[in-house]
PDB file of N, H, CA, C and O in Angstrom:
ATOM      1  N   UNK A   1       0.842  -1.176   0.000  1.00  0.00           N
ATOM      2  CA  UNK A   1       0.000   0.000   0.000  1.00  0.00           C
ATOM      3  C   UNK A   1       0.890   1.242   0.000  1.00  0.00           C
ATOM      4  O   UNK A   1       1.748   1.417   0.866  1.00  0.00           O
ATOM      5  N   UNK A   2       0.687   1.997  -0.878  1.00  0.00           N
ATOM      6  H   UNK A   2      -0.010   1.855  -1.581  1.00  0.00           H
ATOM      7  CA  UNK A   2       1.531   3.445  -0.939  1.00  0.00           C
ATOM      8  C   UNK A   2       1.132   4.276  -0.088  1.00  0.00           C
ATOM      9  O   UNK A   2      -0.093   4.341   0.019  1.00  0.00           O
ATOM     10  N   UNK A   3       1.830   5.047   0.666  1.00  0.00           N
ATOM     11  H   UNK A   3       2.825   4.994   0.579  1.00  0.00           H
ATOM     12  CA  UNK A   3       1.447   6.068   1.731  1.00  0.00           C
ATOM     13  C   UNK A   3       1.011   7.602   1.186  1.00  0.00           C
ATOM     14  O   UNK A   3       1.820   8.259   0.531  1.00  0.00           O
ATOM     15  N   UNK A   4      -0.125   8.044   1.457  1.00  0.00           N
ATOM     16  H   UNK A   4      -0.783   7.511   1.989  1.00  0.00           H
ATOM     17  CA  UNK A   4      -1.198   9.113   0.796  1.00  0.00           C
ATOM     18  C   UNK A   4      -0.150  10.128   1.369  1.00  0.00           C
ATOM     19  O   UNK A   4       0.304  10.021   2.508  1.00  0.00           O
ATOM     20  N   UNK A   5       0.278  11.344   0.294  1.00  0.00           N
ATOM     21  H   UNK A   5      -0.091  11.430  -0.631  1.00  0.00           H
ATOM     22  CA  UNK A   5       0.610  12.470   1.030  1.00  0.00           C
ATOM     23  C   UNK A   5      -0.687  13.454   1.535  1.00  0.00           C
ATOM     24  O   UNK A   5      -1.753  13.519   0.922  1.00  0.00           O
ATOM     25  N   UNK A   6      -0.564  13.748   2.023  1.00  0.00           N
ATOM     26  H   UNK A   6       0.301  13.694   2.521  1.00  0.00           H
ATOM     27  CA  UNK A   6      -1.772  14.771   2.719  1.00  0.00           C
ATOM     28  C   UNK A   6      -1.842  16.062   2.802  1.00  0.00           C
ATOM     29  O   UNK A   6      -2.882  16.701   2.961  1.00  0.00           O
ATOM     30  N   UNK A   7      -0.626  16.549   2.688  1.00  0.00           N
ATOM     31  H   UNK A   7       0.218  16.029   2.559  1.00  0.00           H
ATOM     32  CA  UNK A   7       0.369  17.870   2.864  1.00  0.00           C
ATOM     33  C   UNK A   7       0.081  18.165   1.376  1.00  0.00           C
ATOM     34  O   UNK A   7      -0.137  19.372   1.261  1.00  0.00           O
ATOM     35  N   UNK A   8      -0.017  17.413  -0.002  1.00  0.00           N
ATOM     36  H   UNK A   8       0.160  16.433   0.092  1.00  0.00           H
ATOM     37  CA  UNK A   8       0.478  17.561  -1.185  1.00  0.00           C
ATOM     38  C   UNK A   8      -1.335  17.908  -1.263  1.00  0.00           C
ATOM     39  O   UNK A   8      -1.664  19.068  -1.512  1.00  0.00           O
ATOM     40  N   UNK A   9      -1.875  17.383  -1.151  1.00  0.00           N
ATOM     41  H   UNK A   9      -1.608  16.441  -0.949  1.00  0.00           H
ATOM     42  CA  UNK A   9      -3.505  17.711  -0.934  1.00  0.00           C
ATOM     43  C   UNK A   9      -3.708  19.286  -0.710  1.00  0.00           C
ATOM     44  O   UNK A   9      -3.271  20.147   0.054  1.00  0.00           O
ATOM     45  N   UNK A  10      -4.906  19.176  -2.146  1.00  0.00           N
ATOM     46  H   UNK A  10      -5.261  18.477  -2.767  1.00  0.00           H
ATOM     47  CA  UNK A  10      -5.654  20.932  -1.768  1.00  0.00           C
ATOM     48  C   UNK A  10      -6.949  20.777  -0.626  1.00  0.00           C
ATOM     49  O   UNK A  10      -7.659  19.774  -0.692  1.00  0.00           O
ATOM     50  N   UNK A  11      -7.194  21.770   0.361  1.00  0.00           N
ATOM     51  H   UNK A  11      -6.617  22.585   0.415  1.00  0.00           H
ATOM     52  CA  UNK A  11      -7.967  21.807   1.560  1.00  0.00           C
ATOM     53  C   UNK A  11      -9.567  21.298   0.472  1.00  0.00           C
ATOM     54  O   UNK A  11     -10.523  20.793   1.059  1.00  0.00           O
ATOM     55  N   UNK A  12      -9.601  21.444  -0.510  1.00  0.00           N
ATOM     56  H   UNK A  12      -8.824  21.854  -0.988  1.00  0.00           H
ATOM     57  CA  UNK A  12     -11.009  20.866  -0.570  1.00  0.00           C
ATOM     58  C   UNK A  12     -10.439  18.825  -0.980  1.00  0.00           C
ATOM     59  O   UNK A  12     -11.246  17.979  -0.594  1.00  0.00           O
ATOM     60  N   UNK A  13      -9.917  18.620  -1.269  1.00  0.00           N
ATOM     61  H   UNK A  13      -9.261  19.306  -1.583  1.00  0.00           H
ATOM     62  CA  UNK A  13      -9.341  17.684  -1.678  1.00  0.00           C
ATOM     63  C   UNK A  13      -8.879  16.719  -0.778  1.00  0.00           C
ATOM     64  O   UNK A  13      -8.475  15.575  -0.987  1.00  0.00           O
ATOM     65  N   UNK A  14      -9.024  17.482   0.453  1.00  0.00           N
ATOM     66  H   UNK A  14      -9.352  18.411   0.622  1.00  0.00           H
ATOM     67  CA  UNK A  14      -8.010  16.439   1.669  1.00  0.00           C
ATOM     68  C   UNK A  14      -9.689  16.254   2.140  1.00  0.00           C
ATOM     69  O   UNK A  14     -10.169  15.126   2.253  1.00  0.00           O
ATOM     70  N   UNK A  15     -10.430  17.393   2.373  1.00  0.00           N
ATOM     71  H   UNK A  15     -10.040  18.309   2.282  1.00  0.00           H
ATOM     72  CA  UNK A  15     -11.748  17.060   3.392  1.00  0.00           C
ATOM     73  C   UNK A  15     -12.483  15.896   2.226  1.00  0.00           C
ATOM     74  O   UNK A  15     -12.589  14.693   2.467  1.00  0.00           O
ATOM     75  N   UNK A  16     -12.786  16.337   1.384  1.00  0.00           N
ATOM     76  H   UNK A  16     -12.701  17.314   1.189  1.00  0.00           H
ATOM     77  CA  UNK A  16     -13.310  15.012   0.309  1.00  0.00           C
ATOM     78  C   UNK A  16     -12.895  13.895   0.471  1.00  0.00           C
ATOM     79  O   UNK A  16     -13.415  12.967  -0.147  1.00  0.00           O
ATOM     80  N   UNK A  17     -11.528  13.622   1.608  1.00  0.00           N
ATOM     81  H   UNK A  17     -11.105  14.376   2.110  1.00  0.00           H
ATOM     82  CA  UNK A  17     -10.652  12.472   1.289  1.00  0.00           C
ATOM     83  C   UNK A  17     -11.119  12.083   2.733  1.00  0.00           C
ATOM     84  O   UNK A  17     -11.367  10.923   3.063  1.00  0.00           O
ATOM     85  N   UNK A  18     -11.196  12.943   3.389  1.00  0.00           N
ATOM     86  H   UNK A  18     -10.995  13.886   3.121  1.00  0.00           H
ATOM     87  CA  UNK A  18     -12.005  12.811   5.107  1.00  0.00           C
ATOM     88  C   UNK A  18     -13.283  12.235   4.791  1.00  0.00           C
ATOM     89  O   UNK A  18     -13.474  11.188   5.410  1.00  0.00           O
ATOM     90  N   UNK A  19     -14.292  12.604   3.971  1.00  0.00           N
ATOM     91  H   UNK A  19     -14.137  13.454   3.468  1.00  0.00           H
ATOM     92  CA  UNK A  19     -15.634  12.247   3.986  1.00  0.00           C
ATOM     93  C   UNK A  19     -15.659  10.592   3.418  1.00  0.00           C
ATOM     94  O   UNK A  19     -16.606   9.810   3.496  1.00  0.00           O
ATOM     95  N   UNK A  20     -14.191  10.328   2.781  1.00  0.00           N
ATOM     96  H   UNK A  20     -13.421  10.964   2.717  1.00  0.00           H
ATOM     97  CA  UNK A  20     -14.374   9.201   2.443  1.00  0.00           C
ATOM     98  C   UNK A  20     -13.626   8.120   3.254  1.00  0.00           C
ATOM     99  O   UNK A  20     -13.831   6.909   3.168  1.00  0.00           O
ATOM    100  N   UNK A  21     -12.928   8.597   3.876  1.00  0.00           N
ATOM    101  H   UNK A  21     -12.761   9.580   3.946  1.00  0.00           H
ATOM    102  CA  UNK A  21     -11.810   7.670   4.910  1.00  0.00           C
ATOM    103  C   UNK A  21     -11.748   8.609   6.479  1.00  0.00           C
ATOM    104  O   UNK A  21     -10.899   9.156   7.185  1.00  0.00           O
ATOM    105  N   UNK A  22     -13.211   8.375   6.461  1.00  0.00           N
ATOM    106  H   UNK A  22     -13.900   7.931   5.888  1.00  0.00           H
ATOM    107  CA  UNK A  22     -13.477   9.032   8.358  1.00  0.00           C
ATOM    108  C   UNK A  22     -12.849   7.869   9.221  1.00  0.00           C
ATOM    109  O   UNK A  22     -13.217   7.909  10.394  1.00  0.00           O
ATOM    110  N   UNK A  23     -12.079   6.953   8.939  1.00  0.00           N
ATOM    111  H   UNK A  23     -11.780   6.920   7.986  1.00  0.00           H
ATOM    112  CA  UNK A  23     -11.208   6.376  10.319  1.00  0.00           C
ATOM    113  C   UNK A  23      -9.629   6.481  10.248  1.00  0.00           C
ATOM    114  O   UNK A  23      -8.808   6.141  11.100  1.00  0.00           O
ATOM    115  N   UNK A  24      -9.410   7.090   8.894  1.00  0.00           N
ATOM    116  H   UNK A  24     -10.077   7.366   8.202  1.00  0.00           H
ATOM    117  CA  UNK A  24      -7.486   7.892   8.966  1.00  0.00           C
ATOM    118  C   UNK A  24      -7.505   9.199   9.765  1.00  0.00           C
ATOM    119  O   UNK A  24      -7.925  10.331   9.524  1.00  0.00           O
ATOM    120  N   UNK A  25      -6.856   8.585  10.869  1.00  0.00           N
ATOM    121  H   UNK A  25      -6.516   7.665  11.064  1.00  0.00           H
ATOM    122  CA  UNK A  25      -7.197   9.521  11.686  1.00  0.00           C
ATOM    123  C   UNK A  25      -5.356  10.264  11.166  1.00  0.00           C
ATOM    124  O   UNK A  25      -5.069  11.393  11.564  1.00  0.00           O
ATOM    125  N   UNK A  26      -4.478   9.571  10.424  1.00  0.00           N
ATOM    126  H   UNK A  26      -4.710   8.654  10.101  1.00  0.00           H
ATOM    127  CA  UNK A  26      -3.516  10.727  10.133  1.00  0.00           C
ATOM    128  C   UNK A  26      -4.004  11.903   8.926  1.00  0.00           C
ATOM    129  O   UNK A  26      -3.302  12.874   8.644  1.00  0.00           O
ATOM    130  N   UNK A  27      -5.342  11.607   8.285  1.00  0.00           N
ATOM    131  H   UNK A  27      -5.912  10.818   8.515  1.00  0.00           H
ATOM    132  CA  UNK A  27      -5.540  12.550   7.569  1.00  0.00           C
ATOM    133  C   UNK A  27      -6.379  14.074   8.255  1.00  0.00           C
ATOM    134  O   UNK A  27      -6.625  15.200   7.824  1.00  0.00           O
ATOM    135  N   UNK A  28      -6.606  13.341   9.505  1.00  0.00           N
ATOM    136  H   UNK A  28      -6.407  12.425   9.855  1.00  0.00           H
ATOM    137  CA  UNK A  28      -7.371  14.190  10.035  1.00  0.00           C
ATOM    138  C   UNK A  28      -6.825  14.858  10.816  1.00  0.00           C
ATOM    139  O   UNK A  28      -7.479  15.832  11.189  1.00  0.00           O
ATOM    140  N   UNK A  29      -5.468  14.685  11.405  1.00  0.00           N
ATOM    141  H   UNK A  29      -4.937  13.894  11.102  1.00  0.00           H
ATOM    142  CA  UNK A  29      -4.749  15.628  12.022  1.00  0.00           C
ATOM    143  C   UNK A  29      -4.284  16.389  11.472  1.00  0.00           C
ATOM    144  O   UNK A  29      -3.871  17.388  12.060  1.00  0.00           O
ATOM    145  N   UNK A  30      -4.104  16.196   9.630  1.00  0.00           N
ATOM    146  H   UNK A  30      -4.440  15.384   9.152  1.00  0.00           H
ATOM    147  CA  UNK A  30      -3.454  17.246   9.246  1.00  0.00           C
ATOM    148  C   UNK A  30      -4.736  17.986   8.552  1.00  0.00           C
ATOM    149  O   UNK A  30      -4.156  19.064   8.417  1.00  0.00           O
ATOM    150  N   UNK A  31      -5.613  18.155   8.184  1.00  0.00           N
ATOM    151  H   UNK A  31      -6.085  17.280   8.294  1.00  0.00           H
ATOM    152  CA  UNK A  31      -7.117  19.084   8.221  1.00  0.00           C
ATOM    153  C   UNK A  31      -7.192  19.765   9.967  1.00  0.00           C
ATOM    154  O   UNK A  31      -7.803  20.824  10.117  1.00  0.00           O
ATOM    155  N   UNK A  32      -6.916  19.476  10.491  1.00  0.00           N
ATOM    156  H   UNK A  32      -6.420  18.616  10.369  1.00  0.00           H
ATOM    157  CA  UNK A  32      -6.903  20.055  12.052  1.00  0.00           C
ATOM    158  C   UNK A  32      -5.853  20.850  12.341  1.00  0.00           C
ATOM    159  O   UNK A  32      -6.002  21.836  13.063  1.00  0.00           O
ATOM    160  N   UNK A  33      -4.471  20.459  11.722  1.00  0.00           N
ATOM    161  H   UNK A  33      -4.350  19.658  11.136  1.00  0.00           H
ATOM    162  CA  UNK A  33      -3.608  21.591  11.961  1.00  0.00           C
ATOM    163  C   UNK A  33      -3.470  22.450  11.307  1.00  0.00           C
ATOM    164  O   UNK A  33      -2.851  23.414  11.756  1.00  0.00           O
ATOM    165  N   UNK A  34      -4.126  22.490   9.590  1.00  0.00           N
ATOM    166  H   UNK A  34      -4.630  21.707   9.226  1.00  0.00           H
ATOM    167  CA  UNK A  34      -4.238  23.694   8.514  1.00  0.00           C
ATOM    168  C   UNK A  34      -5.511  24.094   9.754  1.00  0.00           C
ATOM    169  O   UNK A  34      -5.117  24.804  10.679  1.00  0.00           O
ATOM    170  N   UNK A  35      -6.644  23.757   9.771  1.00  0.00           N
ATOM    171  H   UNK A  35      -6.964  23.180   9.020  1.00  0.00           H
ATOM    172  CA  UNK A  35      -7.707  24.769   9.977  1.00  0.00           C
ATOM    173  C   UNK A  35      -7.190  25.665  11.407  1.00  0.00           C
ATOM    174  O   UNK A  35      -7.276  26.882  11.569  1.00  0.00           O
ATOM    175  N   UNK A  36      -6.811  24.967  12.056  1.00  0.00           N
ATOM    176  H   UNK A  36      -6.741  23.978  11.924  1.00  0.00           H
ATOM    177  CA  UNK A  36      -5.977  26.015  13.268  1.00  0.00           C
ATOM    178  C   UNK A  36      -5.120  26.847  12.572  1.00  0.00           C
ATOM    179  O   UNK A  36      -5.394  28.036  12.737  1.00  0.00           O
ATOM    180  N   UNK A  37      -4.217  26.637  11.881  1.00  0.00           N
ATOM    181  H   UNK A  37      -3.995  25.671  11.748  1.00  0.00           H
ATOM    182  CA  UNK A  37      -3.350  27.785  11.331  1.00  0.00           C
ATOM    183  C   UNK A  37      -3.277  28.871  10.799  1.00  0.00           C
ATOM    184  O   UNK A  37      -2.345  29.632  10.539  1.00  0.00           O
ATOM    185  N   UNK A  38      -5.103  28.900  10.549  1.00  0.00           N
ATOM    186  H   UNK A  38      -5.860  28.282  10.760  1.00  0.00           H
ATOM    187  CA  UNK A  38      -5.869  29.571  10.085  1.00  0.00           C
ATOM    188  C   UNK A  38      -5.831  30.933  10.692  1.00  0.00           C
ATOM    189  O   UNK A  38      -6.327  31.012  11.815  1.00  0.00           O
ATOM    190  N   UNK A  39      -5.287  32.132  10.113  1.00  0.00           N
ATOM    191  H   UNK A  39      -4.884  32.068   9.200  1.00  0.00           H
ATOM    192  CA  UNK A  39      -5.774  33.045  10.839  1.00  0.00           C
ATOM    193  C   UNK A  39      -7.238  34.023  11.079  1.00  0.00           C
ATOM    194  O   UNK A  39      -7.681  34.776  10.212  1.00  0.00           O
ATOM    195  N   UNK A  40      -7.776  33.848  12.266  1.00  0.00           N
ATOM    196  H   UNK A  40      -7.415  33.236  12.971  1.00  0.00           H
ATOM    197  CA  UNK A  40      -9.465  34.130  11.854  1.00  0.00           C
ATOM    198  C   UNK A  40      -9.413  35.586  12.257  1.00  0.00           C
ATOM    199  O   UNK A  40      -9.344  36.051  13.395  1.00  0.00           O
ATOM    200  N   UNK A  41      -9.465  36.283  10.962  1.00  0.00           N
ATOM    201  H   UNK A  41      -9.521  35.906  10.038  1.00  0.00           H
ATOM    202  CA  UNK A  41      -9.430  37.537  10.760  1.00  0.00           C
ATOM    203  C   UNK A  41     -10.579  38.650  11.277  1.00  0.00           C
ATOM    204  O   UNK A  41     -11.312  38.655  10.288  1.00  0.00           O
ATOM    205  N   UNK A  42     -11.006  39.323  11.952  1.00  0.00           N
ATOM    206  H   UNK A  42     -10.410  39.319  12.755  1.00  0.00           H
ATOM    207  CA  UNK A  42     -12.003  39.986  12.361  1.00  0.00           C
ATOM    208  C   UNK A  42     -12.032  41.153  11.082  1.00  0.00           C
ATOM    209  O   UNK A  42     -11.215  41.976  10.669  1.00  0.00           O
ATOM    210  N   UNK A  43     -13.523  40.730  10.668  1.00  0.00           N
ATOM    211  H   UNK A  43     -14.187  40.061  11.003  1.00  0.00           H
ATOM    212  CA  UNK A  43     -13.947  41.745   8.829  1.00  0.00           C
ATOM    213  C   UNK A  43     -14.805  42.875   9.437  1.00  0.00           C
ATOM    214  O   UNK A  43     -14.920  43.931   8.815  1.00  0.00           O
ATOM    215  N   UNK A  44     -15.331  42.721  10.468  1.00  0.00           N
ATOM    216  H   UNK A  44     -15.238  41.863  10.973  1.00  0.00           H
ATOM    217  CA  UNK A  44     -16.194  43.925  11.070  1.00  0.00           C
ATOM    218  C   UNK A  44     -16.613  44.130  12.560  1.00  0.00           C
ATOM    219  O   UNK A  44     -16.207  43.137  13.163  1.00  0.00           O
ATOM    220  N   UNK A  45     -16.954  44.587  13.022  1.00  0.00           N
ATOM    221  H   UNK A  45     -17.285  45.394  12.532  1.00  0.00           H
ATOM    222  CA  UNK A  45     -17.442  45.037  14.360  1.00  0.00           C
ATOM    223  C   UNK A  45     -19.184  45.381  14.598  1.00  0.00           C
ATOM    224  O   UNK A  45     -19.690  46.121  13.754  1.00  0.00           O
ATOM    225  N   UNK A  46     -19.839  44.997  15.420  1.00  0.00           N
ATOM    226  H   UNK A  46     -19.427  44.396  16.105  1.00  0.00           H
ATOM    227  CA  UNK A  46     -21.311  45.054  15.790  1.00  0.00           C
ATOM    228  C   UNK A  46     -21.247  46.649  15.337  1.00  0.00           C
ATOM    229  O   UNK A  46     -22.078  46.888  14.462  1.00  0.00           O
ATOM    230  N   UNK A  47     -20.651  47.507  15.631  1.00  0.00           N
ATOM    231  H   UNK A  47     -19.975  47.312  16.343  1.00  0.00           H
ATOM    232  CA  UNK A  47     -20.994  49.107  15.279  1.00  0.00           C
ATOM    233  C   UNK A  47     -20.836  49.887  14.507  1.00  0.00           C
ATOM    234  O   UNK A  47     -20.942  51.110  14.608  1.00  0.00           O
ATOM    235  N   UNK A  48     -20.360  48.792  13.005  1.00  0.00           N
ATOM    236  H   UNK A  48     -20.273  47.799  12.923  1.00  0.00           H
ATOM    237  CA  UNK A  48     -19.068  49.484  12.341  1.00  0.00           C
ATOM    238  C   UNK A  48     -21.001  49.416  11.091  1.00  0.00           C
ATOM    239  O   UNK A  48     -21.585  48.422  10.660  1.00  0.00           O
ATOM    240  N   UNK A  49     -21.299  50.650  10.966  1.00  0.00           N
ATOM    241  H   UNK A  49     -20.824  51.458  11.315  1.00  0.00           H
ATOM    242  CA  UNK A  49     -21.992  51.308   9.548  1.00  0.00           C
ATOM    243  C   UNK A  49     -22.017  50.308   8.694  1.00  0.00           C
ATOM    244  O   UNK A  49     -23.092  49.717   8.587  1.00  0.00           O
ATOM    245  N   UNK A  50     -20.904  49.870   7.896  1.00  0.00           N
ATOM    246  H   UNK A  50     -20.031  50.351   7.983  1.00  0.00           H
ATOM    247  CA  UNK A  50     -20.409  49.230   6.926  1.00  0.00           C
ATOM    248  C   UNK A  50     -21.347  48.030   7.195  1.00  0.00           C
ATOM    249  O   UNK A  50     -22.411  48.172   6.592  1.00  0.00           O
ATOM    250  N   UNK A  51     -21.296  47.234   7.701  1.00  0.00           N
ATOM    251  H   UNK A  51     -20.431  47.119   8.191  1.00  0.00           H
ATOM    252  CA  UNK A  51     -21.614  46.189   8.566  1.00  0.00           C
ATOM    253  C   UNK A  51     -21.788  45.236   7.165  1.00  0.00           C
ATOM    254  O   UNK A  51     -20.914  44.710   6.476  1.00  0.00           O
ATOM    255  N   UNK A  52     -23.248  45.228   7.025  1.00  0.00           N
ATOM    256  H   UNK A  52     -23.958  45.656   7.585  1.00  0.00           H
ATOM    257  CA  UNK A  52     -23.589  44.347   6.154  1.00  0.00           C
ATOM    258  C   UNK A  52     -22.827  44.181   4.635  1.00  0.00           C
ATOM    259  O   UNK A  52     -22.594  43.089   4.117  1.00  0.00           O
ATOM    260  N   UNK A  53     -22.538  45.319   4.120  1.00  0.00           N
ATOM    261  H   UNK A  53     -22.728  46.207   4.541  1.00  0.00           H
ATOM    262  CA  UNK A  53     -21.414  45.627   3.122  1.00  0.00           C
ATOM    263  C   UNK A  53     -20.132  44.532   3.043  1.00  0.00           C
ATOM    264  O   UNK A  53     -19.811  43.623   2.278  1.00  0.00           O
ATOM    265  N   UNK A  54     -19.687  45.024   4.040  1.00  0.00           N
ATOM    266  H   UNK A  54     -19.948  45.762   4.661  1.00  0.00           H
ATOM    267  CA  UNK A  54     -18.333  44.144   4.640  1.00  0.00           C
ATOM    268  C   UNK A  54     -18.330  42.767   4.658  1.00  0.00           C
ATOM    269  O   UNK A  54     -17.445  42.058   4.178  1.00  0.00           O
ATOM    270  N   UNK A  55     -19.828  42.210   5.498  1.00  0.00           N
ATOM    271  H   UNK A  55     -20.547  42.786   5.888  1.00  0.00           H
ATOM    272  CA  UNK A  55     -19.886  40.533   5.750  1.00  0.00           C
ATOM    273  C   UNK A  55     -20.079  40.092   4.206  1.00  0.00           C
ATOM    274  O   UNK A  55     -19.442  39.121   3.798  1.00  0.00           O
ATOM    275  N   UNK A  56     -20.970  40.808   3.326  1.00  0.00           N
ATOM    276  H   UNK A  56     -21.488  41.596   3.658  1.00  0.00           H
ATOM    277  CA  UNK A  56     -21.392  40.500   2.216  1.00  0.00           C
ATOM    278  C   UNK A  56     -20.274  40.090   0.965  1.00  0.00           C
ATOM    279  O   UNK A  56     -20.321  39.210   0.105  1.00  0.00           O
ATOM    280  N   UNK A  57     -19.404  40.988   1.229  1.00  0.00           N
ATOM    281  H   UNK A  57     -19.366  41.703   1.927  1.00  0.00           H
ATOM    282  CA  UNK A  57     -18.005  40.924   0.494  1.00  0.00           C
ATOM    283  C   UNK A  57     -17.497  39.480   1.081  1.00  0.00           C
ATOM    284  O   UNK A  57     -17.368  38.503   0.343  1.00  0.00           O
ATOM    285  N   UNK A  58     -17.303  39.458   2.070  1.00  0.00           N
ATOM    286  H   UNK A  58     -17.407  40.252   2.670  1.00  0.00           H
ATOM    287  CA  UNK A  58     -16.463  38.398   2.499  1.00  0.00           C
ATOM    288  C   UNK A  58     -17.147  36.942   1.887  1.00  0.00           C
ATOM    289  O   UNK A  58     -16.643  35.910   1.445  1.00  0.00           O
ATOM    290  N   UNK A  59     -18.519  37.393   2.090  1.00  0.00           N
ATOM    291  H   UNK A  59     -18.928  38.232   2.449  1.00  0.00           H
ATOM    292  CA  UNK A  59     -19.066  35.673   1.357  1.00  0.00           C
ATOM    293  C   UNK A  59     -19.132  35.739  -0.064  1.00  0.00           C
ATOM    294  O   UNK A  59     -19.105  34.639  -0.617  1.00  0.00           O
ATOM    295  N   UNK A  60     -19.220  36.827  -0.864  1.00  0.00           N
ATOM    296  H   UNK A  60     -19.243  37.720  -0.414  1.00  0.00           H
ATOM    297  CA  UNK A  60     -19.127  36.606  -1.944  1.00  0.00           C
ATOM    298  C   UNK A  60     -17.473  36.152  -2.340  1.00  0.00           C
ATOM    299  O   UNK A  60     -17.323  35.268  -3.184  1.00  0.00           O
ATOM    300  N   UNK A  61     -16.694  36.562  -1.929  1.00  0.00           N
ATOM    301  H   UNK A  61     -16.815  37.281  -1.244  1.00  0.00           H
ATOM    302  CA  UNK A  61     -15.194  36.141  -2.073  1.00  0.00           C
ATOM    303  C   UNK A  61     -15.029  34.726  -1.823  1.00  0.00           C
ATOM    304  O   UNK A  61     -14.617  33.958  -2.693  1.00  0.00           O
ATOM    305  N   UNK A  62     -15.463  34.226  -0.196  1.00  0.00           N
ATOM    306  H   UNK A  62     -15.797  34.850   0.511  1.00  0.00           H
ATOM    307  CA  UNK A  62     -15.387  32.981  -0.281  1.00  0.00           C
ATOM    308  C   UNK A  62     -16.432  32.167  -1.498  1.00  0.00           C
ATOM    309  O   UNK A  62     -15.807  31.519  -2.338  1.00  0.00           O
ATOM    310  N   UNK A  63     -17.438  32.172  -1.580  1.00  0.00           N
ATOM    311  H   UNK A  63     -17.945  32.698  -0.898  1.00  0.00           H
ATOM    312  CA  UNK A  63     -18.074  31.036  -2.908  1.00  0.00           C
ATOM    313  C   UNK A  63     -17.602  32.060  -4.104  1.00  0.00           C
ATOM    314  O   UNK A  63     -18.470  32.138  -4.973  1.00  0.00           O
ATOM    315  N   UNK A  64     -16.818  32.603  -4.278  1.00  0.00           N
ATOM    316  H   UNK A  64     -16.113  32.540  -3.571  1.00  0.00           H
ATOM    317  CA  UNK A  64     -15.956  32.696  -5.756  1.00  0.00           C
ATOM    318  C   UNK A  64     -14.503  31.885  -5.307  1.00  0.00           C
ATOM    319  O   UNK A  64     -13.904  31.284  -6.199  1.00  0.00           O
ATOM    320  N   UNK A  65     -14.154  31.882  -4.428  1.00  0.00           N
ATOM    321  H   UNK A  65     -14.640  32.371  -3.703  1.00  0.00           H
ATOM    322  CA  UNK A  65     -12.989  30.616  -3.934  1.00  0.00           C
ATOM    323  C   UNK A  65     -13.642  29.384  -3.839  1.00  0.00           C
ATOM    324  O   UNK A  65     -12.807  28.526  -4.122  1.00  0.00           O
ATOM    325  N   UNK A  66     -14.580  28.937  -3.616  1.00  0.00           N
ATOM    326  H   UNK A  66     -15.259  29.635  -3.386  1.00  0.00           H
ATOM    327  CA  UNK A  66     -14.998  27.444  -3.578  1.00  0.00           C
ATOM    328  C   UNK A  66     -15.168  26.947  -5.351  1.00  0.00           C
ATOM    329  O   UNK A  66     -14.631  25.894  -5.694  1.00  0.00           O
ATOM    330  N   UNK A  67     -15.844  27.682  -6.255  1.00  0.00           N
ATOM    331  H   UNK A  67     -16.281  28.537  -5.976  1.00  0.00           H
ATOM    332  CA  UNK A  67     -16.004  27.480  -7.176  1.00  0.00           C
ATOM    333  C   UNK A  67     -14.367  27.653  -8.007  1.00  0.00           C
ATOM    334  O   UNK A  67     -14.264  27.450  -9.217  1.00  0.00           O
TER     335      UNK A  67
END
């Protein structure tokens, strides 16, 4: 059996690989240490005007990155 790189895997590509091999648990430590590495960026504030503007951008950016 050849050993899967996981590291060489794109983040939609490794979780697809999770949904199909939910008991490698070495694939799942490394989906756990990208999503921590993650820096979770603060896009707005409860008071900030902009508000809805701002969140709106951010999701349209992400589903133009998923696609």
């Amino acid at each position: 059996m050849s050993k899967i790189n996981y590291t060489a895997m794109m983040d939609k590509e490794l979780k697809e690989y999770l949904l199909n091999h939910r008991d490698d648990k070495n694939a799942l430590t490394v989906y756990l240490e990208r999503r921590h590495q993650r820096a979770n960026s603060v896009i707005t504030t409860v008071d900030d005007p902009d508000f809805d503007a701002k969140i709106q951008a951010v999701i349209r950016q992400q589903m133009k990155d998923i696609s």
